[in-house]
N, C-alpha and C positions, 0 to 999 in steps of 0.2 A: 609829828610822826608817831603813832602807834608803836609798842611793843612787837605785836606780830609783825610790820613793815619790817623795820630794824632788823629781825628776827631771817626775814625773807633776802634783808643785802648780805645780810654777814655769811650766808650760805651761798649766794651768787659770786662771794669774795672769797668764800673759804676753796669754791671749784676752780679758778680761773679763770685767765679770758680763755685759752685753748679748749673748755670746756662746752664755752656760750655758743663759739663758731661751729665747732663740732658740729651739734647740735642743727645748726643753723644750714650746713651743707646740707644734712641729707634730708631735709622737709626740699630742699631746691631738687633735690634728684629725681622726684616722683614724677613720671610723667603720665599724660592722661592715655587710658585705656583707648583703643580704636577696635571699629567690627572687624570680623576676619575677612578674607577676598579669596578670591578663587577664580580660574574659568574652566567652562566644560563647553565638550560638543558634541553633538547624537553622531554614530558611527551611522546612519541613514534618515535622511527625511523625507522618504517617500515610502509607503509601506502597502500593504495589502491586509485589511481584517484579520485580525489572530496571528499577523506576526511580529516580530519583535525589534527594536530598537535601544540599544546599548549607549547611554549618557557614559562619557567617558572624560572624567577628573583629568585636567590639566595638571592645577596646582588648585591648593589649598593652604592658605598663612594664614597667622595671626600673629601681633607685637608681643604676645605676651604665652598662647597656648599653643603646644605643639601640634600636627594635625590627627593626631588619634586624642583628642581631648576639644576638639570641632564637630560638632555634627549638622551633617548636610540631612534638610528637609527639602524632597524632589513632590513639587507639585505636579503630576502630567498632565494637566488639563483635561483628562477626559473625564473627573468625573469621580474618579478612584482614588480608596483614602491615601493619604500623602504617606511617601514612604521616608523613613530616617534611620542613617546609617553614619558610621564617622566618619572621620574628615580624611583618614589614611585608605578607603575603600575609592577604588579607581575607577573600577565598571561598574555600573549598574543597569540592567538590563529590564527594559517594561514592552509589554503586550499590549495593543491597540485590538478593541474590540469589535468597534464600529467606524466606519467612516467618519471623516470629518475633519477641520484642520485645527488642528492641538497648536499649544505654547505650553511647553512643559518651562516652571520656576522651580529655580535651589533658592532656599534661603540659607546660608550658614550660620552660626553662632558658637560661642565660646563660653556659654553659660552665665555672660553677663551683657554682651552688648549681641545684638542681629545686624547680619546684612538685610539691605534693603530689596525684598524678592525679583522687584523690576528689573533690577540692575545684575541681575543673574539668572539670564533669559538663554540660553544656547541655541536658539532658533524654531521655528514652528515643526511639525510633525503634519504632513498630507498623508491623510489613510484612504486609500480609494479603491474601489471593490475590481476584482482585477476580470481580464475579459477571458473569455471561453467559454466552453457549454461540455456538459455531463449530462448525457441519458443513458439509461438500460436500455441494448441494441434489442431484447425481448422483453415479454413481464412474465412469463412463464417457460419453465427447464424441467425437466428432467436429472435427478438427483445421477450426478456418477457422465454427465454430459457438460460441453464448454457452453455457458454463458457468456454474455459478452456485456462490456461500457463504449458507447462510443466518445471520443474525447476531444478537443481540439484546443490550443492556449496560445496564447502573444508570446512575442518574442522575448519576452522578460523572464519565460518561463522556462525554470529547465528539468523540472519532473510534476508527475503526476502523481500525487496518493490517492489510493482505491480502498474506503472499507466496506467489503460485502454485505456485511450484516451477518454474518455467521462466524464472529470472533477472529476472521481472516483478512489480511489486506495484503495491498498491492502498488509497487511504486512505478512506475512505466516513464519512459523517457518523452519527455513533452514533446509534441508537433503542432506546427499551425495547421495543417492542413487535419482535416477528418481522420483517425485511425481508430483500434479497435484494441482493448486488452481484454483478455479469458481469465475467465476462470470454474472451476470445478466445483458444485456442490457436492457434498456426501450426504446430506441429511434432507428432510423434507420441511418442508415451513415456507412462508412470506419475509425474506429478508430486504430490509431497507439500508438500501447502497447509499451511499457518501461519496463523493469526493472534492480535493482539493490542489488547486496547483502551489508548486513550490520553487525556493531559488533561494539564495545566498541568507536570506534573512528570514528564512521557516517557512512554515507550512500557515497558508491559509486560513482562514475555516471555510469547513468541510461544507459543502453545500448538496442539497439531494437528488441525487440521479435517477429517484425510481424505486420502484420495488418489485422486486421477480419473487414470483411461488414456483417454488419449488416438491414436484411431485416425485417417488419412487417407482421404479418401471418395477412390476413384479410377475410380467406377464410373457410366456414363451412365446415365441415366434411358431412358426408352419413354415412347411417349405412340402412342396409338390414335384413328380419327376412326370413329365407328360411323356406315353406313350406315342412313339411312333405309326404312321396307317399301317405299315406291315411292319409287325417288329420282330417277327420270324427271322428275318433277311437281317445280315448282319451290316452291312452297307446302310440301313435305316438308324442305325445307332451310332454313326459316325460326328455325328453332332447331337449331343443331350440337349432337352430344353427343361425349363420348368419355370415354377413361379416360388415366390417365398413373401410372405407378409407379418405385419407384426404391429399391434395395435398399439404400442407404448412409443418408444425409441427410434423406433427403425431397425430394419435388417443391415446387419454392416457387413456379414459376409456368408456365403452356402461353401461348408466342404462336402466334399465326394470323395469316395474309396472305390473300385473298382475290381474284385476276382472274377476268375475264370476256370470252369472244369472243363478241362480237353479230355473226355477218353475219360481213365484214370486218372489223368493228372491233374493238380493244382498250379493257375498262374498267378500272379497279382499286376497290378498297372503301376509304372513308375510317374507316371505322367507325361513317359514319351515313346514307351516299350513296353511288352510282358516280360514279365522274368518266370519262369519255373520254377515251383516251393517244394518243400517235401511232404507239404498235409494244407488239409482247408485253412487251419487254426494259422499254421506260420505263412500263409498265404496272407489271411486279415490282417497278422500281425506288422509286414513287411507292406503293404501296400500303401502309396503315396497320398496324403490327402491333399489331396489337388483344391486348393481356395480359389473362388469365383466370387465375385462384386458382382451383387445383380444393379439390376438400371432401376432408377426412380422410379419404376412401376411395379418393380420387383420383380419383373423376368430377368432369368439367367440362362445361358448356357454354355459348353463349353466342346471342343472335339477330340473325341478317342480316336487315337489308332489302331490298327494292326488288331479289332476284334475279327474272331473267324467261328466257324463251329465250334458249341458247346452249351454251355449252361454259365450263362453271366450273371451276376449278383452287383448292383450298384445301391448302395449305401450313402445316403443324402441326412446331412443336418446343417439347419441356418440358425444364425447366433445375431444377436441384437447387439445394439453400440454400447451395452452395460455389462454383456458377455452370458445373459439368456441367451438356454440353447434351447433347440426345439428337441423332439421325439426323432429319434433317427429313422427316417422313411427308405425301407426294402423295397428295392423292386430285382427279381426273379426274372431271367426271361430266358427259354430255349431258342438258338438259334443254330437251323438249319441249312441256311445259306448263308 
C-alpha cells in the first residue's frame, strides 16, 4: 500500500460512515430529464382563404421547467416560417392564404430535451375557397350618382365587405339570393372594386368585382315650355307641357313659378290657388315652386288652375341628378280670354 492510499483511508476514516452515505443518497436522487408534453386544438378546421384560425394551448408541462421557460414551435403546414412563442402563451392565431388541407405541428422544448413534432398534431386545417359571386352591376358612373355590386353568398356567410377603390368600403348583410349594395362616387377615375364574404372567423380575401370609371357631370341641363295652338285663351294653359334634357346624368327634376298681372294687380300661384301680392317683386318672391318629374323622354307637364285675364309670367328650370341647374326659361303670355 502506497503512502497516498494510506493517505486517501485515513481521510475516508477521519469523515465517517454518516459522511460516505450522505454522499451516496443524493447521486441516488437524480432523476432523468423527460421532453415537456402539451395538448392544443384549432378553435376551427374549416376555413376560407385569408381567414384565420386560433391553436389554442390546453396544457403545457415539463418535469423540470415551468411553462414560461417552454417554448412552443407551431409548424402550420402551409408553407410559412415556423412561429415560436412560450409555453405560458394560450392562443395563437394564424392566416391561411391559400386553399389546401394543412397539418399544422407544435414541437415543445425546455432547452435541453424536444417533443417529438408527430406526436403534437391538433388536427388538419381545410381551407377551401368559399361560394358566391361579385360584379360591378355597371363599369361606368357618373361622379356624385349611386353605383352598384351585385352580390350573392352560401349560407355560411353572414356579411359582405365591399372595397370601392376610392379609399371607401362597405359591409352589407350577406344573401343567397342576388342583391345589390350602392355606393357614391365623389371623384373621377377608374376604380377597382374588391370584395369578400365574411362570418365568425374573418374576412376572406378580397376577390375582384370589376372596375367602374367614373366620370364628373359638368354639363347643365335645358328645359323648354311648349306653347299652346291658341295661347291667347286662357283655358289653353290649363295644362303646361314641355320637354327637359340633359346630356350627362339625367334630368331629375323641372321647377316652375307661376305670376299673374290682373289690371294693376300682382298674383302669384300656390300650386293650388292665386293669392294677391302687394308688388311684382313680392309676387316672385311668394310664389310656389311647383317640382315636376319629367318621364324618361324628358316630357313633363303639369296643370294650373284658376288662370283668367292678364299677363302671365311662367318661370321654368330643370336640375340634373348631381343638382346642375339649367338657365331659367321665361315665358310671357297675354291672355285675353
Amino acid at each position: 500500500m502506497t503512502g497516498r492510499t494510506m493517505t486517501f483511508l485515513a481521510s475516508v476514516a477521519a469523515l465517517g460512515v454518516a459522511g460516505v452515505v450522505l454522499s451516496t443518497t443524493a447521486s441516488a436522487a437524480e432523476e432523468p430529464n423527460t421532453a415537456p408534453e402539451g395538448a392544443h386544438k384549432l378553435s376551427t378546421y374549416r376555413i376560407w382563404p385569408g381567414q384565420t384560425t386560433v391553436l389554442t394551448v390546453l396544457s403545457v408541462s415539463d418535469d423540470r421547467t415551468p411553462p414560461a421557460g417552454i417554448t412552443q414551435t407551431i409548424d402550420w403546414g402551409d408553407g410559412s416560417a415556423p412561429q415560436v412563442v412560450a409555453g405560458d402563451v394560450t392562443e395563437i392565431p394564424h392566416s391561411y392564404r391559400t386553399a389546401g388541407t394543412f397539418t399544422p405541428r407544435v414541437i415543445l422544448s425546455d432547452g435541453v430535451l424536444t417533443s417529438q413534432a408527430g406526436r403534437q398534431t391538433p388536427g388538419y386545417v381545410t381551407v377551401s375557397a368559399p361560394v358566391g359571386g361579385y360584379r360591378v352591376k355597371q363599369t361606368s358612373a357618373w361622379a356624385g350618382t349611386a353605383a352598384g355590386l351585385r352580390h350573392h353568398a352560401s349560407d355560411d356567410t353572414d356579411t359582405v365587405r365591399i372595397w370601392w377603390g376610392d379609399g371607401q368600403s362597405s359591409t352589407v348583410e350577406a344573401s343567397l339570393s342576388e342583391a345589390t349594395a350602392a355606393h357614391v362616387y365623389t371623384k373621377a377615375g377608374t376604380f377597382a372594386v374588391t370584395a369578400a364574404p365574411a362570418n365568425e372567423f374573418g374576412v376572406a380575401t378580397p376577390q375582384s368585382a370589376g372596375t367602374i370609371t367614373v366620370r364628373i357631370d359638368a354639363t347643365r341641363p335645358v328645359v323648354t315650355l311648349t306653347k299652346p295652338s291658341t295661347p291667347s285663351k286662357a283655358a289653353s294653359w290649363a295644362t303646361l307641357r314641355g320637354k327637359a334634357g340633359d346630356t350627362g346624368t339625367g334630368v331629375r327634376a323641372v321647377h316652375l313659378t307661376a305670376i299673374e298681372k290682373r289690371g294693376s294687380s300682382w298674383y302669384y300661384y300656390t300650386g293650388t290657388t292665386w293669392v294677391k301680392a302687394t308688388s311684382e317683386r313680392t309676387a316672385a318672391a311668394k310664389a310656389k315652386v311647383v317640382t315636376i318629374t319629367p318621364a324618361a323622354s324628358g316630357a313633363w307637364s303639369v296643370k294650373i288652375k284658376g288662370l283668367t285675364k292678364g299677363t302671365v309670367r311662367f318661370s321654368c328650370t330643370a336640375v340634373d341628378r348631381v343638382g346642375n341647374r339649367s338657365a331659367a326659361k321665361l315665358t310671357t303670355q297675354t291672355l285675353n280670354a
